[in-house]
PDBQT receptor file of N, H, CA, C and O in Angstrom, charges set to zero:
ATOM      1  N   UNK A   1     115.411 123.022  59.007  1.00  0.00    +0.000 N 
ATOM      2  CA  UNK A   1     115.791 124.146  58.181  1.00  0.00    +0.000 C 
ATOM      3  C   UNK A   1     116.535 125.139  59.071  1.00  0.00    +0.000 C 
ATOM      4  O   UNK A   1     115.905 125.230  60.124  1.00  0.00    +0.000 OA
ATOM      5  N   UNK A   2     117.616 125.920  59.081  1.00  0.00    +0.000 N 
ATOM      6  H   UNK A   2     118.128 125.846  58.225  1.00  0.00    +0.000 HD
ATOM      7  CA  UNK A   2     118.513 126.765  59.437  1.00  0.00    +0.000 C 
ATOM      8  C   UNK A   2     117.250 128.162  59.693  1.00  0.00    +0.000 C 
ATOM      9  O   UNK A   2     116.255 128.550  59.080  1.00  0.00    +0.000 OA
ATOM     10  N   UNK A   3     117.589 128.354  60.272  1.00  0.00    +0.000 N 
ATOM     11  H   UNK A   3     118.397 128.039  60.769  1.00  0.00    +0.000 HD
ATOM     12  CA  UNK A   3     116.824 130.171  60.848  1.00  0.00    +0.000 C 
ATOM     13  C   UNK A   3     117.092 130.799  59.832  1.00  0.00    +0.000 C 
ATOM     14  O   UNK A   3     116.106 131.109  59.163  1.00  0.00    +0.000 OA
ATOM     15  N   UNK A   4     118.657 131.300  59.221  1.00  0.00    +0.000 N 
ATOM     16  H   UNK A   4     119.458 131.048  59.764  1.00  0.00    +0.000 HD
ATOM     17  CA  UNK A   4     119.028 132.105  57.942  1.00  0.00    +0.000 C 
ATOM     18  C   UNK A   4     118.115 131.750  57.031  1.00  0.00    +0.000 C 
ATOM     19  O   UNK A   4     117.203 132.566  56.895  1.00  0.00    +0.000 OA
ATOM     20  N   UNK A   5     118.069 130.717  56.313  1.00  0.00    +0.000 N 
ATOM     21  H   UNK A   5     118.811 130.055  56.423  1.00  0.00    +0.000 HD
ATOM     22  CA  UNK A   5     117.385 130.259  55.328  1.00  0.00    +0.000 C 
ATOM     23  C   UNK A   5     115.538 130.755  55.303  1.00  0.00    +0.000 C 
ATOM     24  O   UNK A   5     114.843 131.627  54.783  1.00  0.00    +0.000 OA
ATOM     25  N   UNK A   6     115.369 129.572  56.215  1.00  0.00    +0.000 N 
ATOM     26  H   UNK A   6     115.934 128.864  56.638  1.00  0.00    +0.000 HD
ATOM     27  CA  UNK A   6     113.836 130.806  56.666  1.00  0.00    +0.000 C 
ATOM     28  C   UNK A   6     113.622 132.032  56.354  1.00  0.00    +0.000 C 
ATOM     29  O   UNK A   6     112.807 132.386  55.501  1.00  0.00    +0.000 OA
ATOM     30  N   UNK A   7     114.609 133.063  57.274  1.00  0.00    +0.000 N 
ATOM     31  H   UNK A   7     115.270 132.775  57.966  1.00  0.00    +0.000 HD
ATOM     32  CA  UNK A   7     114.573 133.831  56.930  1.00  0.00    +0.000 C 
ATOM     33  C   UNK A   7     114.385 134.703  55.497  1.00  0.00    +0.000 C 
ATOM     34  O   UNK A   7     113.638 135.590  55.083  1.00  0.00    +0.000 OA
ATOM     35  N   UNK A   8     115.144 134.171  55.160  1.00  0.00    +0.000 N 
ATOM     36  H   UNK A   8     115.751 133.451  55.496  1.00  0.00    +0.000 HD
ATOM     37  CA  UNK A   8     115.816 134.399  53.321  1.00  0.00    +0.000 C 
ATOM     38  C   UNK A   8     114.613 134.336  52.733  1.00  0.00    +0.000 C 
ATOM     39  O   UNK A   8     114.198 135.336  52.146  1.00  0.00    +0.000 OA
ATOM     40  N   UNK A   9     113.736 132.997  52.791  1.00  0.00    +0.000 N 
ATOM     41  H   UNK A   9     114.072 132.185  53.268  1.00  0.00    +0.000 HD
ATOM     42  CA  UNK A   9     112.685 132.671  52.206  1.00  0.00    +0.000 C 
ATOM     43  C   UNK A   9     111.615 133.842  52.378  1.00  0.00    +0.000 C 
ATOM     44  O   UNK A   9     110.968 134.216  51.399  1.00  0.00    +0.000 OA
ATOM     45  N   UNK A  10     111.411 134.505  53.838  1.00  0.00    +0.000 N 
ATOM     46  H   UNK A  10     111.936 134.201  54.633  1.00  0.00    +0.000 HD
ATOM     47  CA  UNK A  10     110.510 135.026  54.058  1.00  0.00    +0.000 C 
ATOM     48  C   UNK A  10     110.937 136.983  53.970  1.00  0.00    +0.000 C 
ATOM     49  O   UNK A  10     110.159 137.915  54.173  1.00  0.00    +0.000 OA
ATOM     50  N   UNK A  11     112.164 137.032  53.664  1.00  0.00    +0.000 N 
ATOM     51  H   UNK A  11     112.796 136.275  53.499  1.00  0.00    +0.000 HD
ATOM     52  CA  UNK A  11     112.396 138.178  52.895  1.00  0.00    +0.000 C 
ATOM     53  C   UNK A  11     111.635 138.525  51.598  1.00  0.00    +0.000 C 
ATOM     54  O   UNK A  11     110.881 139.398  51.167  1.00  0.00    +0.000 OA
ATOM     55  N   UNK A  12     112.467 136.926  51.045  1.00  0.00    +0.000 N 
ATOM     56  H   UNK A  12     113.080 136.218  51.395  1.00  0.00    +0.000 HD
ATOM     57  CA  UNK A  12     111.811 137.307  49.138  1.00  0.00    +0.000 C 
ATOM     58  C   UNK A  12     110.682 137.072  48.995  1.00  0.00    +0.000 C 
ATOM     59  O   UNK A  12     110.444 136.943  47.794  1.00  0.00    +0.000 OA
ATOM     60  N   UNK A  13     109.579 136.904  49.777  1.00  0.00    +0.000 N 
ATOM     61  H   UNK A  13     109.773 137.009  50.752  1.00  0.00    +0.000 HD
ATOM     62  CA  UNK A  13     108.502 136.710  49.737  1.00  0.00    +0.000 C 
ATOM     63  C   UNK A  13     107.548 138.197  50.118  1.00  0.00    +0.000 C 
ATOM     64  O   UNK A  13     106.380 138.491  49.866  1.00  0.00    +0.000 OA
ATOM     65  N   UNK A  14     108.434 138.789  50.692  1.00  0.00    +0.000 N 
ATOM     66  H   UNK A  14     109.383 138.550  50.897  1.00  0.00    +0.000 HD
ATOM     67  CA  UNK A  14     108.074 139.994  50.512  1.00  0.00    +0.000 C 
ATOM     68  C   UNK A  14     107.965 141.068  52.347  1.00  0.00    +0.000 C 
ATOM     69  O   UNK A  14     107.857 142.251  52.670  1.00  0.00    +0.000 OA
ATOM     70  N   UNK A  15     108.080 139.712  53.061  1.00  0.00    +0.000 N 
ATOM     71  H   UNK A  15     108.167 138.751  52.799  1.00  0.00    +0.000 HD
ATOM     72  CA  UNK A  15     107.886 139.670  55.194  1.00  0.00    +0.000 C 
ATOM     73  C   UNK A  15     108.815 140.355  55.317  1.00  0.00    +0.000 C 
ATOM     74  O   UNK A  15     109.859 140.173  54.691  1.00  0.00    +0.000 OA
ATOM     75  N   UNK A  16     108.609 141.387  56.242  1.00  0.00    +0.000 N 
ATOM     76  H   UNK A  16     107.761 141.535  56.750  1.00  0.00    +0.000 HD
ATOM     77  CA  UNK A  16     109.971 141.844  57.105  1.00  0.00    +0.000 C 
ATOM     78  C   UNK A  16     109.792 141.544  58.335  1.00  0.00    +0.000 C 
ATOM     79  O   UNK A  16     108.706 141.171  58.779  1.00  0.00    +0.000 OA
ATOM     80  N   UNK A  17     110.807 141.670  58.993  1.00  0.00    +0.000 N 
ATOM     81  H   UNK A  17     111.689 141.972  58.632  1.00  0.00    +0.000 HD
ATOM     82  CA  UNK A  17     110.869 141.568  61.106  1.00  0.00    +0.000 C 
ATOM     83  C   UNK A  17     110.241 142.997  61.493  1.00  0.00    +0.000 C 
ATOM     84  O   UNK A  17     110.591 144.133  61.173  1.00  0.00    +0.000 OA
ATOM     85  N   UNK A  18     109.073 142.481  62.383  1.00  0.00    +0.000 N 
ATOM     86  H   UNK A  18     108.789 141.558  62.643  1.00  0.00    +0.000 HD
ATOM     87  CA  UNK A  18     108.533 143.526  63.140  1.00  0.00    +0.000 C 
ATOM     88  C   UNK A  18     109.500 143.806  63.799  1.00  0.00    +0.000 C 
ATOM     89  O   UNK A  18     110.386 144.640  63.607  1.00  0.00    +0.000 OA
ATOM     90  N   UNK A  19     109.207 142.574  65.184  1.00  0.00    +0.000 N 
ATOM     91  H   UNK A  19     108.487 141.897  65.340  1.00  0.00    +0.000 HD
ATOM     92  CA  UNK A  19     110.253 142.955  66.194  1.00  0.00    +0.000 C 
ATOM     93  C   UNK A  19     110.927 141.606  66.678  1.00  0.00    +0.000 C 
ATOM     94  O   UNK A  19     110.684 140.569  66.061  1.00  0.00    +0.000 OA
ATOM     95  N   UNK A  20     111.535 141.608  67.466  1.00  0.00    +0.000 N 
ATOM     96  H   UNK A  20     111.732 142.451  67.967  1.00  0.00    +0.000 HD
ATOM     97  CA  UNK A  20     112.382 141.037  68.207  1.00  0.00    +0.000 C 
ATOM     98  C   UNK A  20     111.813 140.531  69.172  1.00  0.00    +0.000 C 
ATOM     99  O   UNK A  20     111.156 141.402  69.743  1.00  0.00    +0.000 OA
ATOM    100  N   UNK A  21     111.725 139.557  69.655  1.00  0.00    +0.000 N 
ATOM    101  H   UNK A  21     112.258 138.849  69.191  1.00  0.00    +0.000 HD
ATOM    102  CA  UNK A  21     111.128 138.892  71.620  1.00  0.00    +0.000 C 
ATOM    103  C   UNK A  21     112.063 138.614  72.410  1.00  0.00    +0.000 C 
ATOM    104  O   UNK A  21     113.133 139.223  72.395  1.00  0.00    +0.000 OA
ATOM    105  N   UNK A  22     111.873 137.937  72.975  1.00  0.00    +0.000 N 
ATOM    106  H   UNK A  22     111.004 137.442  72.987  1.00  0.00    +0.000 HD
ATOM    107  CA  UNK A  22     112.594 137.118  74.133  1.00  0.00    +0.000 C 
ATOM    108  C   UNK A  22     113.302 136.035  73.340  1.00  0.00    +0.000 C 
ATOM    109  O   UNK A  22     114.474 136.002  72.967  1.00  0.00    +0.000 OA
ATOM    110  N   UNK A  23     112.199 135.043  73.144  1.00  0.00    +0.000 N 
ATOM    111  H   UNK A  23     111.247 135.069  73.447  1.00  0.00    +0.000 HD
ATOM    112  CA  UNK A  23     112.590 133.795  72.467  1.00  0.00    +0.000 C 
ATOM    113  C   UNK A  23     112.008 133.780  70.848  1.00  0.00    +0.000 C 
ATOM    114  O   UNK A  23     112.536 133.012  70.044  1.00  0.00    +0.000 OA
ATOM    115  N   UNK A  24     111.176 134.447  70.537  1.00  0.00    +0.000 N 
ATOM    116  H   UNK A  24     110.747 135.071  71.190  1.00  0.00    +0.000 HD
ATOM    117  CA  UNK A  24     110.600 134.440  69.081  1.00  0.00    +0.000 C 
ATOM    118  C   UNK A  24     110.694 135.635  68.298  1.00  0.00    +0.000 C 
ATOM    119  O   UNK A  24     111.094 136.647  68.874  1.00  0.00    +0.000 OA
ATOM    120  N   UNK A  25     110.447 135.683  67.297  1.00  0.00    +0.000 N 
ATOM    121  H   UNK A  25     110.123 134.861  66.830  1.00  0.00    +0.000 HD
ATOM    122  CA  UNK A  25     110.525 137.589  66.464  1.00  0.00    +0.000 C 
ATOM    123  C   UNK A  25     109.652 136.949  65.822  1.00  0.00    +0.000 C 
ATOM    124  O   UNK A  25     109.482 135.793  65.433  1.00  0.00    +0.000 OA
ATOM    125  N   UNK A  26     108.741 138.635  65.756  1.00  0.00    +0.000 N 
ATOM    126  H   UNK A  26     108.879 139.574  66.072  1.00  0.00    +0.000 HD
ATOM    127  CA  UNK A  26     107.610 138.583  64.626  1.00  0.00    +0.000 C 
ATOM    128  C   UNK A  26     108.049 139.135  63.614  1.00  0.00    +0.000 C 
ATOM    129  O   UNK A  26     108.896 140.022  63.508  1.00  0.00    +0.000 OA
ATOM    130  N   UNK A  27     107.231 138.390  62.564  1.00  0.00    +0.000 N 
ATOM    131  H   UNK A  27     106.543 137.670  62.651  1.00  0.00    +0.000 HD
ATOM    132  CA  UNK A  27     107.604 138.820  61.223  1.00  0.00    +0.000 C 
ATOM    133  C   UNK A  27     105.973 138.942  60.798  1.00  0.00    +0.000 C 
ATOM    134  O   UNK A  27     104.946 138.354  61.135  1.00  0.00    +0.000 OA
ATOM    135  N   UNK A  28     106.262 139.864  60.016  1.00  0.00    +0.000 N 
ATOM    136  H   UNK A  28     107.097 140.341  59.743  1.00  0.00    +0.000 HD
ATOM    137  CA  UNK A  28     104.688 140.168  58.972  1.00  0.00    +0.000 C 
ATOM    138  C   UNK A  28     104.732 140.199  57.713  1.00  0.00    +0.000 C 
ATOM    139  O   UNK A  28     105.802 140.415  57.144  1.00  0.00    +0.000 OA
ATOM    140  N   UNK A  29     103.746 140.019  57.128  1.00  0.00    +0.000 N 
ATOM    141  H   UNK A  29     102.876 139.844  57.590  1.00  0.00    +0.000 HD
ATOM    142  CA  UNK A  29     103.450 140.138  55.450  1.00  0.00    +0.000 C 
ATOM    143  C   UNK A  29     103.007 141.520  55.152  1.00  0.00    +0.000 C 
ATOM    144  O   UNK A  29     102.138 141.976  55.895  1.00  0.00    +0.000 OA
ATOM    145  N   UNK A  30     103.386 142.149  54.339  1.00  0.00    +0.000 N 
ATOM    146  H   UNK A  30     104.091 141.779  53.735  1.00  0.00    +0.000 HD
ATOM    147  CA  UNK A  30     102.693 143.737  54.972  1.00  0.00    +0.000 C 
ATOM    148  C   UNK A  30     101.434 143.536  54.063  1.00  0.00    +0.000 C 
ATOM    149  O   UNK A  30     100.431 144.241  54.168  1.00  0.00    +0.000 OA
ATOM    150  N   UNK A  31     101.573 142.488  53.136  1.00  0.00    +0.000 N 
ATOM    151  H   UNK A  31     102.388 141.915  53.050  1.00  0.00    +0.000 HD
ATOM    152  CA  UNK A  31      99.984 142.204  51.489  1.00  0.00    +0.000 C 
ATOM    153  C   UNK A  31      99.048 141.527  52.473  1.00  0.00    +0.000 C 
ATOM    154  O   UNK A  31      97.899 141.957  52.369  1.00  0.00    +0.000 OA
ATOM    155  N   UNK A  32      99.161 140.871  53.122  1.00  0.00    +0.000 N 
ATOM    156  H   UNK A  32     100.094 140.522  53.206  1.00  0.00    +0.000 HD
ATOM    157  CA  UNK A  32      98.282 140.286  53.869  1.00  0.00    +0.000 C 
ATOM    158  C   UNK A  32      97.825 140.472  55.245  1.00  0.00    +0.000 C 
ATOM    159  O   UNK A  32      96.863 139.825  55.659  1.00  0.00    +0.000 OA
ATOM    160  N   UNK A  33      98.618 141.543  56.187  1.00  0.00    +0.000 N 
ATOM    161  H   UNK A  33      99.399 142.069  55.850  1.00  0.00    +0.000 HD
ATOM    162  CA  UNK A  33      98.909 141.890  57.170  1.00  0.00    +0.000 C 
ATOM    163  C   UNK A  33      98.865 140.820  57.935  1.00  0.00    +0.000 C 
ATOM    164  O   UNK A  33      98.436 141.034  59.069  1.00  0.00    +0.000 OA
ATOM    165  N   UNK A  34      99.272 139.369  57.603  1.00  0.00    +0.000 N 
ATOM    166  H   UNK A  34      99.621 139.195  56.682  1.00  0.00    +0.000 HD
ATOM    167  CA  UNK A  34      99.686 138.224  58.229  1.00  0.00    +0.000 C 
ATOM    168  C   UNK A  34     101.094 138.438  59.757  1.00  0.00    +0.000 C 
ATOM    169  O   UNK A  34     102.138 139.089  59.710  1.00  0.00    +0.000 OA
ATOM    170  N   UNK A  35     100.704 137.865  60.568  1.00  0.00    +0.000 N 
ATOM    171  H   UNK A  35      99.856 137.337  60.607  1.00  0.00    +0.000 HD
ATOM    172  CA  UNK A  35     101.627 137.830  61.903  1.00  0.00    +0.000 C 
ATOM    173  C   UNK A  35     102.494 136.648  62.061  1.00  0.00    +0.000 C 
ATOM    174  O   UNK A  35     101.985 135.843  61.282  1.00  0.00    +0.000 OA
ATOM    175  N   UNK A  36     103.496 136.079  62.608  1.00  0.00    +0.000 N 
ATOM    176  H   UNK A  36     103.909 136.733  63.241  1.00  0.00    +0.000 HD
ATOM    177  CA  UNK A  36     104.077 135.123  62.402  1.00  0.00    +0.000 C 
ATOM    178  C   UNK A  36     104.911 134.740  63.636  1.00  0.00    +0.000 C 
ATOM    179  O   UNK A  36     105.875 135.435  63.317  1.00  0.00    +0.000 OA
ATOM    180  N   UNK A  37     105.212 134.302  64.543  1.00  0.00    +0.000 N 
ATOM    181  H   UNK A  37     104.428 133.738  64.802  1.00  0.00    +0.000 HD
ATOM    182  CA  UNK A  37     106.042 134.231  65.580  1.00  0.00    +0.000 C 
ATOM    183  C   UNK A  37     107.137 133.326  64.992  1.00  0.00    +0.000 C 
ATOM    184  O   UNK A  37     106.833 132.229  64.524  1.00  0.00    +0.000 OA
ATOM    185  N   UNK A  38     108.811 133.909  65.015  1.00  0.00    +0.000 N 
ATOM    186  H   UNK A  38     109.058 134.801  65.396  1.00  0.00    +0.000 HD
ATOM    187  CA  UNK A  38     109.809 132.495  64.282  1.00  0.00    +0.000 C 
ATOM    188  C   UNK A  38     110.186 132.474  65.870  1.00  0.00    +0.000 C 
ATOM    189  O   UNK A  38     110.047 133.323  66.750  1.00  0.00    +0.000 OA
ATOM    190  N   UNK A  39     110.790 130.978  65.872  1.00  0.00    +0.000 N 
ATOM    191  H   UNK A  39     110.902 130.288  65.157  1.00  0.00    +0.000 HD
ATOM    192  CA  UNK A  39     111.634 131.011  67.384  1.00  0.00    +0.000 C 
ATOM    193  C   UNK A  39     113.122 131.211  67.103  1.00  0.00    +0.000 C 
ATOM    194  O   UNK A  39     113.674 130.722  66.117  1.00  0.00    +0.000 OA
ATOM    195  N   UNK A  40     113.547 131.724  67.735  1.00  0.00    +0.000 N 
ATOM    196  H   UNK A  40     113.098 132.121  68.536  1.00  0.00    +0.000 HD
ATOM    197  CA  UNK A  40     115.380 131.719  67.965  1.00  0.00    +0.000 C 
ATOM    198  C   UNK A  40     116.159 130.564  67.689  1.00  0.00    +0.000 C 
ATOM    199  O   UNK A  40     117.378 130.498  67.842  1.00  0.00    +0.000 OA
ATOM    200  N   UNK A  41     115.439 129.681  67.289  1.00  0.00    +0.000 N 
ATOM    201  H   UNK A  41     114.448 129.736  67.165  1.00  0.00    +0.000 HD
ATOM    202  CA  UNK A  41     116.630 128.501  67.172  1.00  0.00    +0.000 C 
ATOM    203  C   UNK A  41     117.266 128.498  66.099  1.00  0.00    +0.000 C 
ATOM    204  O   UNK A  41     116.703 128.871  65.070  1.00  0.00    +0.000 OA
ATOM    205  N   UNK A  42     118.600 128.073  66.092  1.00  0.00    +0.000 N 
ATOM    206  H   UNK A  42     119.057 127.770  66.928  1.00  0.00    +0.000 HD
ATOM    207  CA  UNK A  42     119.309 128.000  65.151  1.00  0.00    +0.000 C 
ATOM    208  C   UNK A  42     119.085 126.780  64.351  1.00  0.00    +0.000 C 
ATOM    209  O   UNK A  42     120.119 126.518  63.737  1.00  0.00    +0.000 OA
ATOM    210  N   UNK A  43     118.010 125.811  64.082  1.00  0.00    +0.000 N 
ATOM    211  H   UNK A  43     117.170 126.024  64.581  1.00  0.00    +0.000 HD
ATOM    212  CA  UNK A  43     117.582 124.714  63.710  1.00  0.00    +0.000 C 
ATOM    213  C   UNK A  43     116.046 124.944  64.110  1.00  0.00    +0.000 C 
ATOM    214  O   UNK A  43     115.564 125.292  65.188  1.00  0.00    +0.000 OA
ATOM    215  N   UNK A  44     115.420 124.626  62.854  1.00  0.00    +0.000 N 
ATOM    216  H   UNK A  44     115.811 124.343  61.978  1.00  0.00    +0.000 HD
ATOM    217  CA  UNK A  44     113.960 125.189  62.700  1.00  0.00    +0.000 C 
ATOM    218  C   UNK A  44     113.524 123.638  62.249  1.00  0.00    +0.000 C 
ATOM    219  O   UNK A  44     113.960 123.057  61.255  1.00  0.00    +0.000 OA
ATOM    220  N   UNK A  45     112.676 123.165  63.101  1.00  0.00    +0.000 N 
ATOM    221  H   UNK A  45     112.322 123.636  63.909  1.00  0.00    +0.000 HD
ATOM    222  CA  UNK A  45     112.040 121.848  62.608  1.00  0.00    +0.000 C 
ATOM    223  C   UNK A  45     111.149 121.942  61.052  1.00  0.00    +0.000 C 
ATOM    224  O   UNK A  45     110.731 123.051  60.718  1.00  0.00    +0.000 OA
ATOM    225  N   UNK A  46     110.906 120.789  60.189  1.00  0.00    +0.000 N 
ATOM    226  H   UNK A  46     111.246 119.889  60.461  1.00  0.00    +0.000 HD
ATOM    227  CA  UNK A  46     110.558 121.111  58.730  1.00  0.00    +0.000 C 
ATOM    228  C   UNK A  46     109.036 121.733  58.962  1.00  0.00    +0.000 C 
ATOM    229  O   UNK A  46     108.697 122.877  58.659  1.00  0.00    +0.000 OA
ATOM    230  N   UNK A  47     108.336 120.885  59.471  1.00  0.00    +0.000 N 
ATOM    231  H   UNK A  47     108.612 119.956  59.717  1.00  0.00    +0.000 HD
ATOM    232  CA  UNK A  47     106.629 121.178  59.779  1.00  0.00    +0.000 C 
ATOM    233  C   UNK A  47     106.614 122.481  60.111  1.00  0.00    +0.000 C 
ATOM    234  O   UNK A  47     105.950 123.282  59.452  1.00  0.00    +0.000 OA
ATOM    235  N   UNK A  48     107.364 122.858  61.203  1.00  0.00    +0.000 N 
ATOM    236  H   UNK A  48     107.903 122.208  61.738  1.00  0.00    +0.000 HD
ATOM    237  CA  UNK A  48     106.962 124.525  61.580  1.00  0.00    +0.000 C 
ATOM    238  C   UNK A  48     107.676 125.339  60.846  1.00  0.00    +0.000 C 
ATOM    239  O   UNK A  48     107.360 126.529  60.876  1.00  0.00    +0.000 OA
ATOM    240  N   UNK A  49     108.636 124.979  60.134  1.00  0.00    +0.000 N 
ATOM    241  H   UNK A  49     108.893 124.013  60.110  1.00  0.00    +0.000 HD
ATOM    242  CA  UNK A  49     108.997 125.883  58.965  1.00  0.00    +0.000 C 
ATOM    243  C   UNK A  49     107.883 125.982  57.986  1.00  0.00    +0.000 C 
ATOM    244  O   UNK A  49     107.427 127.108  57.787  1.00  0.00    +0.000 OA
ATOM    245  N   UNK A  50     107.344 124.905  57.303  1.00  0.00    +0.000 N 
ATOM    246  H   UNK A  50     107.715 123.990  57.465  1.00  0.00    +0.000 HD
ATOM    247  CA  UNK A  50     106.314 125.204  56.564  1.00  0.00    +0.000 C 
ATOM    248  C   UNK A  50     105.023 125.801  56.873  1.00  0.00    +0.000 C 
ATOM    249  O   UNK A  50     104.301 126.485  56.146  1.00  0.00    +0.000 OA
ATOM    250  N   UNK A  51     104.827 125.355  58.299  1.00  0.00    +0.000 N 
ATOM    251  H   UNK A  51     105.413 124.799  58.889  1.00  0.00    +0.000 HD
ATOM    252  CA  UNK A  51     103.654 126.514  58.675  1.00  0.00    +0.000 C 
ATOM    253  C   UNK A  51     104.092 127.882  58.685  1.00  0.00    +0.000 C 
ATOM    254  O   UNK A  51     103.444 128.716  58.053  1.00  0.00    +0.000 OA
ATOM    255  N   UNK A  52     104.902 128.138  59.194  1.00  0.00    +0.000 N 
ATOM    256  H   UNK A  52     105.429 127.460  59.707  1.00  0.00    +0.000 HD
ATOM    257  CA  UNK A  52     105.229 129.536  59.481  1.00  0.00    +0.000 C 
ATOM    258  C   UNK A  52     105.205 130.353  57.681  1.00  0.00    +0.000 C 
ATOM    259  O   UNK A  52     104.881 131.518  57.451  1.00  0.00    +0.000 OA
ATOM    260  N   UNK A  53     105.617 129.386  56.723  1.00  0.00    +0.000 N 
ATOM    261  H   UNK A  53     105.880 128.439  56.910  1.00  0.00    +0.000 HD
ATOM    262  CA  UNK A  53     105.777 130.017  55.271  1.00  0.00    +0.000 C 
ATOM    263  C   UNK A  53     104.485 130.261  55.028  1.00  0.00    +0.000 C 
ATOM    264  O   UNK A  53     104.143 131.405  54.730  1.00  0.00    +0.000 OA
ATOM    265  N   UNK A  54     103.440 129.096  55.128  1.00  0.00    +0.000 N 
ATOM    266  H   UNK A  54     103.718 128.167  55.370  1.00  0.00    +0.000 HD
ATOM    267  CA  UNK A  54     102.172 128.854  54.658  1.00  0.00    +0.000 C 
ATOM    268  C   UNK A  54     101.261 129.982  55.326  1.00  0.00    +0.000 C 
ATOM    269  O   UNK A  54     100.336 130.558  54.753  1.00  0.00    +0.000 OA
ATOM    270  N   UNK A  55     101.747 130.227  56.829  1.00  0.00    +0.000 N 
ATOM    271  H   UNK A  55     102.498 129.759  57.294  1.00  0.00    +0.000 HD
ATOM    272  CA  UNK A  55     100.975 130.890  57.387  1.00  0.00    +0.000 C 
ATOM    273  C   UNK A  55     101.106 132.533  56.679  1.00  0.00    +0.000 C 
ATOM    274  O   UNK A  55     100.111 133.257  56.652  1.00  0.00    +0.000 OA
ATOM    275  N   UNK A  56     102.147 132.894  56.248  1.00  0.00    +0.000 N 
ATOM    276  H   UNK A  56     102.956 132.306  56.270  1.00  0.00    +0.000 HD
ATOM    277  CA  UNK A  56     102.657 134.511  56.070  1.00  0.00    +0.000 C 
ATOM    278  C   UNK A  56     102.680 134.023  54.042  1.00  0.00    +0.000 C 
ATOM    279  O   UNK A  56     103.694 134.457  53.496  1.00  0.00    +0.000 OA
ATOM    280  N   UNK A  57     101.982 133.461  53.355  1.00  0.00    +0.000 N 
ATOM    281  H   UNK A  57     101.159 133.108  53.799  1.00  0.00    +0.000 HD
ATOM    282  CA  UNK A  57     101.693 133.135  52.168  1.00  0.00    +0.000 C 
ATOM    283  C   UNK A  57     103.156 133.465  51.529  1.00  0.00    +0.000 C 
ATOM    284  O   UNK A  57     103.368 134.404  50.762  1.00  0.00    +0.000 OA
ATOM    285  N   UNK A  58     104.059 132.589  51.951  1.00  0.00    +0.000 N 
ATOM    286  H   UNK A  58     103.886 131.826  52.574  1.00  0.00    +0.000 HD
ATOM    287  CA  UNK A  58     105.552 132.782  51.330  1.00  0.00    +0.000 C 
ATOM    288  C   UNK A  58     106.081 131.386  51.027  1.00  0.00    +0.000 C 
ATOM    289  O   UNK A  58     107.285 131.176  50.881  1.00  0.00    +0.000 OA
ATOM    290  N   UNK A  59     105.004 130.290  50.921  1.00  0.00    +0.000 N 
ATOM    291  H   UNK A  59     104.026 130.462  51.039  1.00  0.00    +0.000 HD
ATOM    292  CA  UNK A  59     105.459 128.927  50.458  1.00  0.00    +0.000 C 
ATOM    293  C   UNK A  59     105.359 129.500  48.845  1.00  0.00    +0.000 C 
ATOM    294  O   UNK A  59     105.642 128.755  47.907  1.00  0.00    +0.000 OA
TER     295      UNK A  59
């Protein structure tokens, strides 16, 4: 899955970007106060895309 896309997903779900890292940015749920580390890649493997959704309740 593309980083944009992810992203996108975890906008309309309601997550914004905390912050920024090195190599990862956190994103949070602010309903769940869920934490999320995405990595920088411009190609997001499927499994850790879906955790990362599942984890921040945005599947």
């Amino acid at each position: 899955m593309k980083r944009r896309d992810l992203e996108r997903r975890l906008r309309r779900a309601g997550c914004y970007l905390k912050r920024e890292g090195a190599s990862h940015s956190l994103w949070i749920n602010p309903r769940t106060g869920a934490i999320e580390a995405v990595p920088r890649h411009s190609e997001i493997k499927e499994p850790l895309a879906r955790k990362i959704l599942r984890n921040l309740n945005a599947a």
